[in-house]
N, C-alpha and C positions, 0 to 999 in steps of 0.2 A: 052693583054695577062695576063690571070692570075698568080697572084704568086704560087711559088712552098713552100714548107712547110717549107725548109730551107728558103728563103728569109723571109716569114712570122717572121720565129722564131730569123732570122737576123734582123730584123726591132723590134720585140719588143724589144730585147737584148740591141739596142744602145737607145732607149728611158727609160728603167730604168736605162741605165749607165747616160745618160743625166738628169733624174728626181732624183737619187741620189747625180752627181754631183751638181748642183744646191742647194739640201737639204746643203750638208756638205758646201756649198760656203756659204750658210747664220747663220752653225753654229760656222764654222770660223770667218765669220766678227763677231757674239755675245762674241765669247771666246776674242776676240784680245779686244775687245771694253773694259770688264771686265776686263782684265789686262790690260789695258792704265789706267782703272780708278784706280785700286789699288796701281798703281805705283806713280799716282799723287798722289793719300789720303798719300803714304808712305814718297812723298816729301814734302809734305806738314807740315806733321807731325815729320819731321826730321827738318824742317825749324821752328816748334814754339818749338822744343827742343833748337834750338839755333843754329843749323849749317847753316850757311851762301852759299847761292849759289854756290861757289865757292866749297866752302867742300863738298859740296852733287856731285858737277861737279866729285873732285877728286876720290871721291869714288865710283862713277859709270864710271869713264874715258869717261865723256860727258863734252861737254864745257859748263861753267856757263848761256850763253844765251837759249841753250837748253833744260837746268834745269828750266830757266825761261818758257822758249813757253809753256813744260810741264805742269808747275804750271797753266801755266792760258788755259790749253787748256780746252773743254765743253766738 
């Protein structure tokens, strides 16, 4: 049976919702990736200022081992 021009027009509709979502899925994972990185460069950089795991812990209210994983994560 052929389609009628609403299904047609219903079938493109959800493959640009799908081809868009997709698009924004992978500029979300870039943006998240980008701020993980500048949050490590800022730990980083707060750690050869001299503040101690601990301190960077307190002032983001994360625990000092996750301030760690951070620092070394890739």
């Amino acid at each position: 049976m052929p389609e009628s021009a609403a299904q047609k027009k219903a079938r493109k509709d959800v493959q640009r919702a799908q081809a868009d979502f997709e698009r924004e899925q992978v500029q979300l994972r870039e943006q998240r990736a980008k701020s993980r990185r500048k949050r490590r460069e800022c730990f980083a950089k707060a750690q050869r200022a001299g503040l101690s795991l601990r301190d960077i812990g307190e002032a983001t209210e994360l625990h000092p081992t996750r301030v760690r994983e951070i620092l070394h994560e890739k």
